[in-house]
LUMTORFI-834808 format. One line per 10 residues: number of its first residue (from 1); for each residue y, x, z of C-alpha. Coordinates in nm, 2 decimals. Last residue first. Layout:
<pts>
NUM> Y/X/Z  ... $
</pts>
This chain:
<pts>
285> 1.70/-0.63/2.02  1.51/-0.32/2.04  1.33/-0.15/2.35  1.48/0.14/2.50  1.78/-0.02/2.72  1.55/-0.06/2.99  1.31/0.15/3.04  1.05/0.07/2.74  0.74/-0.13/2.86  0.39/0.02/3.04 $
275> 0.41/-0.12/3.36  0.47/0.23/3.46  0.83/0.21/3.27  0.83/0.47/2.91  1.17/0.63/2.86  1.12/0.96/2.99  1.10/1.14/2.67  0.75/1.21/2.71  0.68/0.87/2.79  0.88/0.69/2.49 $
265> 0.72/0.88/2.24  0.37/0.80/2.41  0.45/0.44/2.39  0.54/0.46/2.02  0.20/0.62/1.93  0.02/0.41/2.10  0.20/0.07/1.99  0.20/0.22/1.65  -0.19/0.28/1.64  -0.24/-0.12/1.78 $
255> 0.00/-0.21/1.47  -0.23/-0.07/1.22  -0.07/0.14/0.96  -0.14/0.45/1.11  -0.51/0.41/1.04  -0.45/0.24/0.69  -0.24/0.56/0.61  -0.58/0.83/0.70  -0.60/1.12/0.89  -0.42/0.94/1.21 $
245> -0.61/0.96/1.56  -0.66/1.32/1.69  -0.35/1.19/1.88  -0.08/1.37/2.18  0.14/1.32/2.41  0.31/1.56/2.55  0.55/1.60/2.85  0.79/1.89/2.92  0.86/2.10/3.25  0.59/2.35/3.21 $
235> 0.34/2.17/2.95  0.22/1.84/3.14  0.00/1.72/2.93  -0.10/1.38/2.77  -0.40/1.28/2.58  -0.54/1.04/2.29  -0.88/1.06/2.09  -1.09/1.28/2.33  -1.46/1.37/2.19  -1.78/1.16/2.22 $
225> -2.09/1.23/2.19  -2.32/0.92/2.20  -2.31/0.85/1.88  -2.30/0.47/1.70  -2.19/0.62/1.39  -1.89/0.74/1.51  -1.75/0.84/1.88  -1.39/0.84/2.04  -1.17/0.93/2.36  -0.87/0.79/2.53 $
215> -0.64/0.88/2.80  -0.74/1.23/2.86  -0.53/1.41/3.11  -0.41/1.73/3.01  -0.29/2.01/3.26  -0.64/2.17/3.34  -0.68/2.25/2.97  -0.95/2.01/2.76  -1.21/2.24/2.53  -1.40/2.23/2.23 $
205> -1.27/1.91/2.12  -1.44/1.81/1.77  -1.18/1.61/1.62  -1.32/1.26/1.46  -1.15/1.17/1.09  -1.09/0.80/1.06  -1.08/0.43/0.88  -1.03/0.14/1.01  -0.99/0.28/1.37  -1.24/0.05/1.62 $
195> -1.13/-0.08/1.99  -1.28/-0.05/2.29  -1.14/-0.13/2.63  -0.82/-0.27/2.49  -0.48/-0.16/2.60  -0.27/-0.35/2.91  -0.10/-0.02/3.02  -0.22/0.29/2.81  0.10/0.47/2.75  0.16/0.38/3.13 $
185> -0.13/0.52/3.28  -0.36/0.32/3.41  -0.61/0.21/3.19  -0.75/0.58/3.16  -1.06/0.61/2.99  -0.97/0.40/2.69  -1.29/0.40/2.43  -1.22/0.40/2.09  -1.48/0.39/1.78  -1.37/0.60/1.55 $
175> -1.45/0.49/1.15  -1.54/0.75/0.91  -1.48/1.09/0.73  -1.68/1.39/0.89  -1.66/1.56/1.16  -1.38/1.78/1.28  -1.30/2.11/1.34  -1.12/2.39/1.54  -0.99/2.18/1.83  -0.87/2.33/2.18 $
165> -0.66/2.11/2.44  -0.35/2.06/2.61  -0.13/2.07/2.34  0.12/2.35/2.49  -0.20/2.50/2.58  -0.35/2.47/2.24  -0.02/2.60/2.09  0.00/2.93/2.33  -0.37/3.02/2.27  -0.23/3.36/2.11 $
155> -0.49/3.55/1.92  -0.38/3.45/1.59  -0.59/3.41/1.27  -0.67/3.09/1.25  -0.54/2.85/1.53  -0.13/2.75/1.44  -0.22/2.40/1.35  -0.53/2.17/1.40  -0.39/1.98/1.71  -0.10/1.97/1.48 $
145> -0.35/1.76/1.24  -0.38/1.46/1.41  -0.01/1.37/1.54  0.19/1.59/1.84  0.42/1.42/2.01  0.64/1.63/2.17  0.92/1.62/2.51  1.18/1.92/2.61  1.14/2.04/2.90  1.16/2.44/2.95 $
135> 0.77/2.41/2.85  0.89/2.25/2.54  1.10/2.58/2.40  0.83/2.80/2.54  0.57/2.63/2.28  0.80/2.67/1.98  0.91/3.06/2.07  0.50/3.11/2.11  0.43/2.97/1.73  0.78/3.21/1.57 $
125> 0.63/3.47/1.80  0.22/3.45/1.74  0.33/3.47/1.32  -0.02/3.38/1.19  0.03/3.02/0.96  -0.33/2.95/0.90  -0.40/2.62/1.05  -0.09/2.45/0.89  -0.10/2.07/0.92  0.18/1.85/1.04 $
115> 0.31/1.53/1.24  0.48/1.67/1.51  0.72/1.47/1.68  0.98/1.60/1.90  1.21/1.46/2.21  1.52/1.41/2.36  1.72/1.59/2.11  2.08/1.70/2.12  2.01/2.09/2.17  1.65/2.17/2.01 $
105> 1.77/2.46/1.72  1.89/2.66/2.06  1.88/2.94/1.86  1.74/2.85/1.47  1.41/2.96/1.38  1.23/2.60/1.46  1.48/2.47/1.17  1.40/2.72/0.91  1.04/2.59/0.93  0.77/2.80/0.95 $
95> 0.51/2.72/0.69  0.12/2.83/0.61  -0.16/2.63/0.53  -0.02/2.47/0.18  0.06/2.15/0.08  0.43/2.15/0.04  0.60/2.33/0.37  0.89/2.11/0.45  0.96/1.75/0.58  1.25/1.73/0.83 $
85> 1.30/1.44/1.00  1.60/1.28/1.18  1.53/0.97/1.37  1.74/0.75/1.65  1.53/0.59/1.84  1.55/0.23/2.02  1.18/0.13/2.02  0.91/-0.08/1.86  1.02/-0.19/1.50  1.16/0.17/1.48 $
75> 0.84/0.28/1.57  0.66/0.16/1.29  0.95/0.24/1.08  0.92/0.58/1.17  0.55/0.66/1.17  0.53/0.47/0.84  0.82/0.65/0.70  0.68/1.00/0.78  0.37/0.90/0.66  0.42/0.84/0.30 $
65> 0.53/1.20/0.20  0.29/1.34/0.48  0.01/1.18/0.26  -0.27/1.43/0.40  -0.43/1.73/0.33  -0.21/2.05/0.36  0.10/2.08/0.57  0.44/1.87/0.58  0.61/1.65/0.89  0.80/1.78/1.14 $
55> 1.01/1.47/1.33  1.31/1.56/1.51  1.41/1.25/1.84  1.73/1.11/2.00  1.65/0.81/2.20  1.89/0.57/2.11  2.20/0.49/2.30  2.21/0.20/2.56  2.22/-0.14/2.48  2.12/-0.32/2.79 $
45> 1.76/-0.49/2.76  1.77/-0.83/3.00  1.50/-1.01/2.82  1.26/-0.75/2.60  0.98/-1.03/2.57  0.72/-0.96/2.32  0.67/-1.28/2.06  0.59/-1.06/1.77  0.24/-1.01/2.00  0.10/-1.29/1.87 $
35> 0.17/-1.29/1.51  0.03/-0.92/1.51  -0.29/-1.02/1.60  -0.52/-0.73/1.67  -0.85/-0.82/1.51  -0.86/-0.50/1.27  -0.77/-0.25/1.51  -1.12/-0.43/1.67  -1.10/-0.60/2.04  -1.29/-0.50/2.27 $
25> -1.07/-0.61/2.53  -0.97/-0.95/2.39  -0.77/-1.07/2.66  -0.61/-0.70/2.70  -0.41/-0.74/2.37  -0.14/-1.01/2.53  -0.12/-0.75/2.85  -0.04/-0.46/2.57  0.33/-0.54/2.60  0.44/-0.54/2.23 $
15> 0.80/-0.40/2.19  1.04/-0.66/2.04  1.05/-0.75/1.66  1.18/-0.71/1.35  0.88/-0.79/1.18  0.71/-0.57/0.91  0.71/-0.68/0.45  1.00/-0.47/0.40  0.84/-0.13/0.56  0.50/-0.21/0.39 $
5> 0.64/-0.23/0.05  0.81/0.04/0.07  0.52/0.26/0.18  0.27/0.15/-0.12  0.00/0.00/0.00 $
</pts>
């Protein structure tokens, strides 16, 4: 579906609390009823100004060109941001963007999202100067690949740690089955028990750092091994929120994914209430 197309057709709407999801825990992506949770309640939000956030997108393998928008507009519909993205690097493994060389290149944003893919890129100080940047407090999401970025080749482990955990592959192509393993925490307020991608790329997880937390994790096929699908770490002073989840357009598309995705935005940028709605102000109107 073609990306315009998809941005015209959405709802102006309110965020979605995830209470009106809970009722069918189990619930597929598929069977999430968008018409339902259009009617979100926001009452009382204050204008306030919009959470400032950079989006990265570029790297080998996927529809970066398409994603950026869904990711935005998708969250757009869901939260008061203000977006500036840069996309850079083509298709190829190996990019630094001028941006990330800059000093101070982070003052006036609240938080970053990474949506890229460059496994081979081997400069340890431009990858370290990124990490120490959001360990001094400064919020990321990090999107499917970027948990694939920055690991051939280098013998710093300073972007799994900033991440939270190590992935060097994946299994092949097919639907995740989701299983939320922390219904607690705010990004996960509400959220189904099990829920099915349409479509989907599991990340083998070799290992989870002591910061992380794992808020969700996956299987195909039936399997009984599963790997963590969604996480949060505390990376020095900054928050990150993280997702295997996302190889495909379809996946992204799906207004469960966006909920996630937006929640987690709004949590590392200190934005995100424990009942699992925007602070106020940081919903839309």
């Amino acid at each position: 579906m073609p990306v315009v197309t998809y941005r015209r057709s959405m709802i102006r709407r309110k965020f979605i609390p995830l209470s009106l999801a809970a009722a069918t825990a189990g619930a597929l992506f598929t069977q999430h009823d968008s018409l339902q949770t259009a009617q979100a309640a926001d009452e009382g939000n204050s204008k306030k100004e919009p959470l400032k956030v950079l989006m990265f997108a570029g790297g080998c393998c996927h529809d970066y060109e398409n994603q950026k928008e869904i990711i935005s507009a998708g969250i757009g519909e869901r939260a008061n941001v203000d977006w500036e993205i840069i996309h850079a690097g083509g298709k190829g493994h190996e990019h630094r963007y001028k941006k990330l060389l800059e000093k101070d290149w982070h003052v006036g944003y609240d938080a970053v999202v990474y949506n890229i893919c460059f496994a081979r890129e081997k400069d340890e100080k431009y990858i370290e100067a990124i990490t120490e940047t959001h360990k001094q407090g400064l919020g990321a999401v990090a999107i499917h690949c970027t948990a694939h970025s920055y690991h051939w080749k280098v013998e710093t482990k300073a972007w799994p740690q900033f991440l939270g955990v190590t992935s060097m592959n994946h299994g092949k192509k097919h639907p995740i089955t989701m299983r939320t393993t922390a219904a607690k925490h705010p990004v996960m307020q509400g959220f189904p028990y099990l829920w099915t991608t349409p479509k989907g790329e599991l990340y083998n997880v070799k290992k989870v750092w002591p910061t992380a937390t794992v808020l969700a994790d996956g299987t195909i096929d039936g399997g009984t091994v599963r790997h963590p699908c969604v996480w949060v770490n505390d990376h020095g002073k900054g928050r990150v929120f993280s997702t295997t989840v996302g190889h495909h357009n379809e996946t992204m598309m799906e207004p469960l994914y966006l909920d996630l995705v937006a929640r987690g935005l709004l949590w590392v940028g200190g934005k995100l209430d424990d009942d699992g709605t925007p602070a106020t102000g940081y919903g839309v109107e």
